[in-house]
C-alpha positions as CSV (number, residue, x, y, z in Angstrom):
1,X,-187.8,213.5,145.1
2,X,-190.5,215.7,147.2
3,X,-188.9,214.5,150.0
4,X,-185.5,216.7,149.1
5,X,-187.3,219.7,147.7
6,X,-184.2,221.9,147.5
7,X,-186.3,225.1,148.3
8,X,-183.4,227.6,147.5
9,X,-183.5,226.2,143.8
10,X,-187.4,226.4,143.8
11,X,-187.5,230.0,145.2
12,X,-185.2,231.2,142.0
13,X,-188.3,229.5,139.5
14,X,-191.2,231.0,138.6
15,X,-194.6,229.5,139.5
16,X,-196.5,227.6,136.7
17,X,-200.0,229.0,136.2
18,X,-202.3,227.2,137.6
19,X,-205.5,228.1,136.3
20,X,-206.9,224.2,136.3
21,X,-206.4,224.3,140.2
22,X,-207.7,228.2,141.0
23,X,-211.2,226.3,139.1
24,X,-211.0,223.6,140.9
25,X,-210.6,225.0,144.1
26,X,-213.0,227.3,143.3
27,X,-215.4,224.7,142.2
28,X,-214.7,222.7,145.7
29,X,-213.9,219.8,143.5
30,X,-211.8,218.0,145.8
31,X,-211.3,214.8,143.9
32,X,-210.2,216.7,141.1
33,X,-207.4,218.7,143.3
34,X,-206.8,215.3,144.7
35,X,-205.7,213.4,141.5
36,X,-204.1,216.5,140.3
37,X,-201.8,216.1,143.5
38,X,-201.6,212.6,142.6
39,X,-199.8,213.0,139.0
40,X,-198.3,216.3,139.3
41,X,-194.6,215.8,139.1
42,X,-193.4,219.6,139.5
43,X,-192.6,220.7,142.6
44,X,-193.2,224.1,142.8
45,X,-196.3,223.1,141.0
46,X,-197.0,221.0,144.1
47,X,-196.4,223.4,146.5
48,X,-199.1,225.5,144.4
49,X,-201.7,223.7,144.7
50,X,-201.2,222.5,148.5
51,X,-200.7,226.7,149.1
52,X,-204.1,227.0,147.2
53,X,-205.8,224.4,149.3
54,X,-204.3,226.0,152.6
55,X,-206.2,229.2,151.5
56,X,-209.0,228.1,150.6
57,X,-209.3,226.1,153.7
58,X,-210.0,222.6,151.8
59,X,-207.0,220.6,153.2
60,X,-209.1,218.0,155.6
61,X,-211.6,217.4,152.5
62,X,-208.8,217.3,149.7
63,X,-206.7,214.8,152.2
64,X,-209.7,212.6,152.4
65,X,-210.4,212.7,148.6
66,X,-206.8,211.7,148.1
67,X,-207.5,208.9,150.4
68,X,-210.6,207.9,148.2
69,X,-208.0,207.6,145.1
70,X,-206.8,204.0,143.7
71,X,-203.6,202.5,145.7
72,X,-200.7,204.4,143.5
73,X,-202.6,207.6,143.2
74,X,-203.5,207.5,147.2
75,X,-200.1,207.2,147.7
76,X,-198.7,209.7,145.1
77,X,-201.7,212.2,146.4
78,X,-201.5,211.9,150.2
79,X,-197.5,212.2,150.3
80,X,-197.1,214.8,147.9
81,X,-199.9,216.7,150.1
82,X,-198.1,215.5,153.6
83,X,-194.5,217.3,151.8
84,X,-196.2,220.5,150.9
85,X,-197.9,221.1,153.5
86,X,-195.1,220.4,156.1
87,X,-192.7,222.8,153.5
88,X,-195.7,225.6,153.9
89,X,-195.4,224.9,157.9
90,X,-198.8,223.2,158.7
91,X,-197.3,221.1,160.7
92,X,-200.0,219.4,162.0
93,X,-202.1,218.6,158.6
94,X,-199.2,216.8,157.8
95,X,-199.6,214.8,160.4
96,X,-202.5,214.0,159.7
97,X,-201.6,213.1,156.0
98,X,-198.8,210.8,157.4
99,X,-201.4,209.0,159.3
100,X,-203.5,208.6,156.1
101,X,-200.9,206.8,154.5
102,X,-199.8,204.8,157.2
103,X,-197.3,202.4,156.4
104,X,-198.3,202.5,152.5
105,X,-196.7,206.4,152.5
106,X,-192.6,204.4,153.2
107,X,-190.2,205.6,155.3
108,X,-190.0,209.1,153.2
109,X,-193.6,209.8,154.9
110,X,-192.5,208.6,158.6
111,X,-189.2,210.4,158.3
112,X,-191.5,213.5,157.5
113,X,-193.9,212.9,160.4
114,X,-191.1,212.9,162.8
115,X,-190.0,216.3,161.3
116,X,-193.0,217.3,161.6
117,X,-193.3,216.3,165.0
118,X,-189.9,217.6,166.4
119,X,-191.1,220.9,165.2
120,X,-193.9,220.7,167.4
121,X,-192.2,219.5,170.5
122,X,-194.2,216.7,170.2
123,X,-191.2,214.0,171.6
124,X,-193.3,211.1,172.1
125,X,-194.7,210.7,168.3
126,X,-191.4,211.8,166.9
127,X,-189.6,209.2,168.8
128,X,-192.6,206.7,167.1
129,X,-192.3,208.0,163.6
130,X,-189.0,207.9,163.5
131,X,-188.5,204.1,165.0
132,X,-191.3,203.4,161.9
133,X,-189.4,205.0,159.3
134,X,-186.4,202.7,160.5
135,X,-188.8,199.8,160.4
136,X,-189.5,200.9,156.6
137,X,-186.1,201.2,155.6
138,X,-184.7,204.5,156.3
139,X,-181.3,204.1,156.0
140,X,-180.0,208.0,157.0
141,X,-181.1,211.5,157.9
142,X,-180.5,214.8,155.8
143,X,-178.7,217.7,157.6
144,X,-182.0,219.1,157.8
145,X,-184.0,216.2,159.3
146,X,-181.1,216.2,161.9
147,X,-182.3,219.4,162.7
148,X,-185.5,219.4,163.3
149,X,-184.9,216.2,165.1
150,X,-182.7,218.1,167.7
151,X,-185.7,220.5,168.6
152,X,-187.3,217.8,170.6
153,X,-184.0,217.7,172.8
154,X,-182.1,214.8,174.6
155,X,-184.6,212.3,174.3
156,X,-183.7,208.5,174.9
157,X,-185.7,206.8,171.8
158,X,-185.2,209.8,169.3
159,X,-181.0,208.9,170.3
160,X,-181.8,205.5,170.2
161,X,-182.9,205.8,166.6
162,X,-180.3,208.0,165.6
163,X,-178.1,205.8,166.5
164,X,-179.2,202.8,164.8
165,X,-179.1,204.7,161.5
166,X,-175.5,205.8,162.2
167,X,-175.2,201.9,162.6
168,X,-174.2,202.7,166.2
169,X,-175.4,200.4,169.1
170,X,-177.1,202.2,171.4
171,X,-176.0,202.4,175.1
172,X,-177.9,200.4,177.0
173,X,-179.9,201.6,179.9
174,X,-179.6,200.1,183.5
């Protein structure tokens, strides 16, 4: 899944040619960008066209044309976009993708958010993302998630959390 790009495995593939994307980029045809987020299921392929996007500073416009898509292709679009961009390290544009999809983007996109978020320092809304993806079903963490979670420190509702998908119960607070 996007969510569990193994990046080591990606970096040994070449990247497709993208030639459709350079024109649409090009072209400033965001709705175009966005429904080729929406269907592309490579990726590396991905990650090219979010990298294109980055550069071409067209991330805000090609988020809100993915928001403009029909239900599956919003939701395809806008989380494909939120894992690129929080793989290429624009932390906060992914962010703001996460809060485009809202509750519609799963536990995968508020797992992501509080990566995203722990990597920021930002405790409060990592804590809140992560408490939503539990709400949504998140059932465990990857090794990495862990460790972006750590980067926000001891922090009582990020432990909490952690502890309720360990299946622990939490200490309680006096």
């Amino acid at each position: 899944s996007f969510t569990d790009l193994d990046l080591a495995e990606l970096e040994d593939r070449p990247a497709p040619l993208l030639a459709d994307v350079i024109g649409m980029v090009n072209r400033r045809d965001d709705a175009a960008i966005a429904g080729r987020l929406a269907t592309e299921a490579d990726p590396l392929a991905v990650l090219g066209i979010v990298a294109r996007v980055v550069d071409a500073g067209r991330t805000s416009q090609v988020r809100d044309a993915s928001a403009r898509l029909g239900s599956a292709g919003r939701v395809q679009g806008l989380l494909r976009l939120q894992v690129g961009l929080h793989t290429l390290g624009r932390l906060e544009d992914s962010i703001a993708s996460a809060a485009a999809l809202g509750d519609a983007g799963g536990s995968c996109s508020a797992l992501l958010e509080a990566r995203s978020a722990a990597r920021l320092g930002d405790r409060k809304r990592a804590a809140g993302a992560l408490e939503r993806a539990i709400r949504l079903g998140a059932t465990h963490l990857s090794e990495s998630a862990l460790g972006d979670l750590a980067r926000v420190g001891p922090d009582v509702r990020v432990g909490a959390a952690l502890s309720q998908l360990r299946g622990e119960t939490p200490p309680q607070l006096l």
